[in-house]
N, C-alpha and C positions, 0 to 999 in steps of 0.2 A: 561436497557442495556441487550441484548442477552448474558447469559454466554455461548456459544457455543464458541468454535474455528470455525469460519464459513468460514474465508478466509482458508478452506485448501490446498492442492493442489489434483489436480483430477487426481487419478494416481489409475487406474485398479488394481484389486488384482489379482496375479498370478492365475493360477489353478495347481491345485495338478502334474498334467503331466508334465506342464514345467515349475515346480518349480526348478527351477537351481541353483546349489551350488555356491556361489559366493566368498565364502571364509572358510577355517577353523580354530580355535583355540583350538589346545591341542586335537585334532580330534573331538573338537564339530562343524558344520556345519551352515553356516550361508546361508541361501538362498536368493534366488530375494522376496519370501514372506516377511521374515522378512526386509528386506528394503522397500517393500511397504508398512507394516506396517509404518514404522517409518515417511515415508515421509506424511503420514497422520499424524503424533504427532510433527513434525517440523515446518510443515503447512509451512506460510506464510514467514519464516524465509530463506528456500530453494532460494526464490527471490533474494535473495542478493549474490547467484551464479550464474556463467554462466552455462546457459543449459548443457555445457559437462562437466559443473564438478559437479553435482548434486548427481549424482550417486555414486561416488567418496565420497564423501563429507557424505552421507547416510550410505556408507558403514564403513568408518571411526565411524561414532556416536555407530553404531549397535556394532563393535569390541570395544569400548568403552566400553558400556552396558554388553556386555559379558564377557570382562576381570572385571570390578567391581561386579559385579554377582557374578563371583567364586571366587571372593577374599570375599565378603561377604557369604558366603556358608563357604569355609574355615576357617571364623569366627565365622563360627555356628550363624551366625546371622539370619538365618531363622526357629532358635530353641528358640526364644526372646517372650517375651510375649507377645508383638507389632504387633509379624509378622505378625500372622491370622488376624487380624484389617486390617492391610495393605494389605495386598491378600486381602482381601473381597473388598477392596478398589476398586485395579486395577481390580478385575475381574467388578463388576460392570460399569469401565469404559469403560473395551472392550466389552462389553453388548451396553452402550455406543454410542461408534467408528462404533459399527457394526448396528446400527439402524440407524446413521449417514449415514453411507457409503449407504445401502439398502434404507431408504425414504429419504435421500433430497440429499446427491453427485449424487443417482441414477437416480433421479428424474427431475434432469438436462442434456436436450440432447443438442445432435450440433441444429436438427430445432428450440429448445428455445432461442438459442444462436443468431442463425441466422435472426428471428422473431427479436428480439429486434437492430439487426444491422442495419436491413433491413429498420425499423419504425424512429430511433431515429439519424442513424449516415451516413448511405448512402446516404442519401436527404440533408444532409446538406450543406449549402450553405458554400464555401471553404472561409477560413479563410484569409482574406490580412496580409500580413507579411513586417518589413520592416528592410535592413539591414540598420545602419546607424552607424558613425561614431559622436563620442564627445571631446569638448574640456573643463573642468570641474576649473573653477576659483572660487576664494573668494570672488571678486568683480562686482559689476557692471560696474563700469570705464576696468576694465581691461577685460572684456569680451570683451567692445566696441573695445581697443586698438586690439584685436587679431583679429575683424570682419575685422577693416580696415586691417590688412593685410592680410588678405584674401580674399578679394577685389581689394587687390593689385597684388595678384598670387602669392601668397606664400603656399606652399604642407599645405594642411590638417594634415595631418599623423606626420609630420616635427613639427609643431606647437605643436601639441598634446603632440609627444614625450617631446618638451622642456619645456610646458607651463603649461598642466593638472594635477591636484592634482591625476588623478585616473590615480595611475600607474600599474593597473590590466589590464587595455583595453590596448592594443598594438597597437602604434597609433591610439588610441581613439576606435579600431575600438568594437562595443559592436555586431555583430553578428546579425542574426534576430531576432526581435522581436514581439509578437503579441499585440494586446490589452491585457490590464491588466496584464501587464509584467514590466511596468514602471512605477515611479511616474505621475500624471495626466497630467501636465503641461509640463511635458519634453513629452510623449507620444503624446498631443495632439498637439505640435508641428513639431513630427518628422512623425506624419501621414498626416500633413497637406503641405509636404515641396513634389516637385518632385525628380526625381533621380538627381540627382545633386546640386538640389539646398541647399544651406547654410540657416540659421534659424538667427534672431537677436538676442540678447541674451534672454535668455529664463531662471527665479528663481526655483527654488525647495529647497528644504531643506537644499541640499549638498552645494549648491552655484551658481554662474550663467554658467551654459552650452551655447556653441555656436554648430550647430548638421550640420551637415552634411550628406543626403541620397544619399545611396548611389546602392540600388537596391531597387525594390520592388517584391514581388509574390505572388500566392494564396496559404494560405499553404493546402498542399496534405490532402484529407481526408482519415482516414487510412482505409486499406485493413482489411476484416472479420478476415485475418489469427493474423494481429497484435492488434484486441483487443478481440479475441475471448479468451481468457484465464481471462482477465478482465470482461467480462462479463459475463460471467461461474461463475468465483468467485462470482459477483455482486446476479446471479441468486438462489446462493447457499444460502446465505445472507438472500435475503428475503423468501426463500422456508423454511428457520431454523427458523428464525420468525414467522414467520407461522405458521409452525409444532410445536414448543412450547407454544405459545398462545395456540392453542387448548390444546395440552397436559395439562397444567397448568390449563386452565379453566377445564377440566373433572376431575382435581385431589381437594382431601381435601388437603389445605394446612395449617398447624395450625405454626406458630414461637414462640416458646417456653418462647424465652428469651425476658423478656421485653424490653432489651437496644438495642435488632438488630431490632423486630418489630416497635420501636418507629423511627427509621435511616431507616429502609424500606419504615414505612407510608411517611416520611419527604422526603424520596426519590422519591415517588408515587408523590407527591404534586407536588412537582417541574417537574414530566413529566420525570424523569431520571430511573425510574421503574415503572411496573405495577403495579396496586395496589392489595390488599392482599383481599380475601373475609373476612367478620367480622365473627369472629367467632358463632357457632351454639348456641343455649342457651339450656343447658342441664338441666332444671331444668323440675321438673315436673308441671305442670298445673288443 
């Protein structure tokens, strides 16, 4: 497994000129550098915000960082005999961040981006979709009783409300769906039914469904704009693999401890890690 942070987010570092204050604490300064920092060390987490609150969101962690900082300062906690070990730490890691950022974030442009859209997502053949409605029972007999009245003209929707266990679908109805979205037997009968047409009863695990389609369409293949951030990340991914294989193959790596190199080799085996070179034999001859 890569230990890199690989899914980061790709987010430009300011330059010095229009580095802009974005906030102060106690008249220390917090600029747009230091939130692009951060949003490199948040990475993949940022996702789980809406774009306009990212920033917001960024800027929050950093006056976090800052207010705990001077409260550890004021503790004289960076007079501990820990601290130097830990600084050595972090600077090492922004050594780091910053050969990250310069060979493989950098290393990823929009035409790499757009190559791989162009070859693997643009050509592809549009997805059929289907919206359909269900009616979810215990039985076989009582699926049957709900076909025949449904047969007889009685609402879909109506039934569902009264009859179906799944009282998540509102009136039955489950929205579109694509392959491999549904159990096999229920899917391969609601892709088999036309618009409108009603299905016999039909088993799955949950119990016997009656389906009802109720549209169908191709689904849209996405535009460069909306997976270009995914495959950015994806490109980042494998440029970091990459980049560290080599790195790792030109370095000596020796593991000290008997009980992490024997979980390494065992990890090599199984394919879940690279494997380790043997070590040199230093004896003389």
């Amino acid at each position: 497994m890569l230990l890199f942070a690989a899914f980061i987010t790709l987010v430009p570092l300011s330059a010095a000129a229009d580095d802009a204050v974005m906030a102060r604490i106690d008249g220390v300064e917090i600029k747009q550098s230091d939130l692009d920092f951060a949003a490199s060390e948040v990475g993949p987490r940022l996702g789980n915000y809406r774009p306009e609150d990212r920033k917001r969101v960024l800027l929050q962690y950093v006056i976090e960082n800052e207010l705990m900082a001077a409260a550890g300062e004021k503790d004289k906690l960076d007079q501990t005999d820990t601290f130097p070990a830990r600084v050595k730490y972090h600077s090492r890691r922004a050594l780091r961040d910053a050969y990250f950022d310069a060979s493989i974030t950098g290393g990823v442009t929009d035409a790499d981006a757009k190559k791989i859209y162009d070859e693997k997502i643009a050509s592809m053949t549009p997805e059929q979709e289907v919206h359909a409605r269900h009616i979810l029972v215990g039985t076989e007999e009582e699926a049957k009783e709900i076909a025949e009245r449904l047969k007889k003209g009685e609402d879909f929707a109506a039934l569902a409300k009264e009859k179906s266990k799944d009282t998540n679908a509102e009136g039955g109805d489950l929205g579109f769906f694509a392959r491999g979205q549904m159990l096999k037997p229920f899917e391969d009968a609601a892709f088999a039914l036309d618009v409108g047409e009603i299905s016999d009863p039909v088993q799955t695990q949950f119990g016997w469904h009656i389906i009802k389609v109720e549209e169908k369409r191709d689904q849209a293949v996405p535009s460069f704009d909306q997976v270009k951030s995914a495959i950015e990340a994806q490109l980042v991914q494998q440029k970091a693999q990459a980049v560290v294989t080599g790195l790792r193959n030109a370095a000596k790596i020796e593991i000290v401890d008997p009980e992490i190199k024997r979980s390494m080799d065992d990890a090599a085996l199984r394919g879940e890690a690279p494997p380790l070179p043997e070590p040199e034999d230093n004896e003389d001859h």
